[in-house]
N, C-alpha and C positions, 0 to 999 in steps of 0.2 A: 504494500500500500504506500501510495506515495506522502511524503508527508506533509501538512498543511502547510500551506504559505502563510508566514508571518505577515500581520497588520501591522499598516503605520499610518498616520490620521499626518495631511500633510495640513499645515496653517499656513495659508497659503495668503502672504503678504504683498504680493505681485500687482502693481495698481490698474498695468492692461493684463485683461484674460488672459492672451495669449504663451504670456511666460512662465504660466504654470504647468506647459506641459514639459518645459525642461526638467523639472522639479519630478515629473514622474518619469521619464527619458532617466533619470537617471537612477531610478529603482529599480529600472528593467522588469523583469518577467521574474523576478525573484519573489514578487511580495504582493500583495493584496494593499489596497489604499482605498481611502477615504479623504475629501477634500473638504475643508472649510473654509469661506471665504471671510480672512479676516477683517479684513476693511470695510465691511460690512458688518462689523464685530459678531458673525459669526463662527463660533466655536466651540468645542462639545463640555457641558458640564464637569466639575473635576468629577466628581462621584459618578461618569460615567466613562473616565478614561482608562480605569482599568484590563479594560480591552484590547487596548492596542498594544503591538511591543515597542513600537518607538515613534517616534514624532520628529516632525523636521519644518524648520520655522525659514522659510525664504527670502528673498531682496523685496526689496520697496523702493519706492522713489519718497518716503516720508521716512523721517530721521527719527530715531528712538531717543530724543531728548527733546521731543514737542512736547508742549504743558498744554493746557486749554486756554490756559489766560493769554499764551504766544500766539495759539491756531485753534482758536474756536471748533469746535467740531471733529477736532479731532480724534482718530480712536486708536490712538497710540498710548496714552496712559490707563486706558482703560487695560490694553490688552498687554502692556508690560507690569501692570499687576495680577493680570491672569498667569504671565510668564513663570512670573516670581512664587506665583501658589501651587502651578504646575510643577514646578522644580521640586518643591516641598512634598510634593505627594508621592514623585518620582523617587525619592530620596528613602521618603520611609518608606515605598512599598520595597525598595529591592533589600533594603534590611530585613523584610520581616516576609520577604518569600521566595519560591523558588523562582519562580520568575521576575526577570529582569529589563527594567524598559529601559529604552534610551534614549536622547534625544541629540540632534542636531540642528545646529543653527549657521546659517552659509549669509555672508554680506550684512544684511539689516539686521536679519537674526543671530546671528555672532553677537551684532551690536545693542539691542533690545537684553538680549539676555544678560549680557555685561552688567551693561545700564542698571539692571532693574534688581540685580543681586547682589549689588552695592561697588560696584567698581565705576568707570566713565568712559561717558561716548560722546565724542565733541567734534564740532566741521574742523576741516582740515586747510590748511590754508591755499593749497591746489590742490583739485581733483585727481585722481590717479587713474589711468588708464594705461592698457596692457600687458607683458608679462611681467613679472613682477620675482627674479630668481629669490627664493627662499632661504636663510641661516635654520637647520634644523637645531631645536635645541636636545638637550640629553634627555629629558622627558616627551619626547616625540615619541622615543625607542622602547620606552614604555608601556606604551598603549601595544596590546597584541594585532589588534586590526591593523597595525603599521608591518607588521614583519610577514603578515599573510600577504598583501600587498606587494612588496616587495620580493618574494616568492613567486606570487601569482604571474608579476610584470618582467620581472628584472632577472629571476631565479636568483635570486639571494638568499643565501640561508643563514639563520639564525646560529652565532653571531654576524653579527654586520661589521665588518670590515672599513675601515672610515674613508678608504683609497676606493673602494667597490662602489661606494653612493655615485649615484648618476646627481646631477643639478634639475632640480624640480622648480621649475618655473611656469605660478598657472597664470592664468588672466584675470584681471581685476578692473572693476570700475566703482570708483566708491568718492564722495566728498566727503566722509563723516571717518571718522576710526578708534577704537577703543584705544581708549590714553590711560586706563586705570584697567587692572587686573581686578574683578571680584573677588572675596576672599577666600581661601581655599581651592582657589582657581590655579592651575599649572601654565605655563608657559610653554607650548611646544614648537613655535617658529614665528618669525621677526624676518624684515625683511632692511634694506636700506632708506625707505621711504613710510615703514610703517613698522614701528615696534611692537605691533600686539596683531602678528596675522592670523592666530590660530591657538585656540585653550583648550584643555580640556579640567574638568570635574570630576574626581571620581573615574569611577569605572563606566558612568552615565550619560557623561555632558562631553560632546565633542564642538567645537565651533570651526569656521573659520571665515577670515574676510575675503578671501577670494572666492573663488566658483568653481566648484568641482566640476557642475555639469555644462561649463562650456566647453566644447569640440569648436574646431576653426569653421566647421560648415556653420553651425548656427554665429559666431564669433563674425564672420563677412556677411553672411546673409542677412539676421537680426539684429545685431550686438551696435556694429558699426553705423550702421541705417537710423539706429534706435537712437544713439546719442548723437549725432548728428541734429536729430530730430529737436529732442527735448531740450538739448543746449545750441542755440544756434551758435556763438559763437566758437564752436568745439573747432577749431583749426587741425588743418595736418600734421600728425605728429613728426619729430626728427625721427632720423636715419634710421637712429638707433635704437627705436621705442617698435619695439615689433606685438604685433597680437597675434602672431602666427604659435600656437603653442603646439609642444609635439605631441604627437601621438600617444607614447609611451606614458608623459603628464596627465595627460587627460585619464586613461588604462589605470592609470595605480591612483588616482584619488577617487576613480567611481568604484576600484577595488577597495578601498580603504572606506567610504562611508558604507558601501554595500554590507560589508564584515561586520562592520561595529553597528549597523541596524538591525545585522543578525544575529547579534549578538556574542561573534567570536572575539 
């Protein structure tokens, strides 16, 4: 018999429709999902989350440090103290059972979650856009969905070799960035333009600010087209600013959120 596909309730932060299908693009055919439109501030009860095994919080084009009294109407503070009560529940269910949730937060949601469990998220003074190569830190090699990844992509085997790492450079587009670590938050990579690219919590809470699920097709077709759009003044980058991200980048971080929603 084959065995059930794991739930994951995506909160799906994305302001146009369309780029929430990246968001399941990159769960693949591993997992069963359930969508909430959060800007809509819809999303599921805590006392009914126990269902799912992991959760995963996407981009926005709204900053997780709006107030109401800055942006009226907004439904950002509403739903970074959902974030904050969600964490809490995720926290005690995996101490008191055998099953294990987890959650993921990629771009807004890296920075919502930050924000909202006592660390900061603040505009940045330029925008950031392209690849963006990575400083892993020692608590990177920690998390086990990192060396399955690394296996799966690279065949690297445990231990890892510091001369064997390939340069992981994924693609980014962000004004805002986590300036403060939450507490009890780890550190697992930093870049030269952003010192808090990626945390993780526990055995539970993975973030990052960049985008696991862009591929270079959606990267020229939507990505590019997109800010272009929303920013007119977005000019053409220099020479050296590429968004061409390799293959192999793209292969091991949608290995690595895949793993750790499944809980390896």
């Amino acid at each position: 018999m084959a065995e059930e596909k794991k739930l994951i309730c995506i909160l799906n932060c994305e302001d146009h429709p369309h780029w929430e299908k990246y968001t399941v693009e990159l769960l693949g055919n591993s997992f069963n999902y359930i969508t909430y439109q959060v800007t809509k501030s819809n999303y599921p009860p805590l006392e009914e989350t126990a269902r799912f095994d992991g959760f995963i919080i996407n981009g926005s084009l709204s900053a997780a440090y709006e107030t109401e009294k800055e942006c009226p109407g907004t439904w950002v503070p509403r739903f970074g103290q959902y974030v904050r009560d969600l964490v809490g529940v995720i926290q005690q269910r995996n101490e008191t059972s055998l099953k294990k949730q987890r959650l993921v937060g990629i771009c807004f949601g890296h920075q919502i979650i930050a924000h909202y469990l006592g660390g900061k998220c603040e505009k940045m003074e330029h925008r950031q856009y392209g690849l963006q190569p990575l400083i892993l830190e020692p608590n990177f090699f920690k998390i086990p969905s990192v060396h399955i990844a690394f296996k799966n992509i690279y065949n690297l085997q445990t231990p890892i070799e510091p001369s064997d790492l390939p340069q992981l450079a994924p693609i980014e587009t962000h004004g805002d960035c986590v300036s403060k670590l939450p507490p009890s938050a780890n550190l697992i990579a930093k870049s030269e333009n952003t010192q808090i690219e990626a945390f993780s919590i526990g055995e539970s809470i993975l973030t990052t600010q960049f985008h696991p699920e862009f591929t270079n097709d959606i990267v020229e077709n939507e990505l590019i087209p997109h800010i272009k759009h929303v920013y007119p003044s977005f000019v053409p980058l220099p020479p050296e600013t590429s968004f061409k991200v390799s293959e192999d980048t793209s292969r091991f971080f949608i290995s690595l959120v895949r793993s750790f929603l499944a809980g390896l």
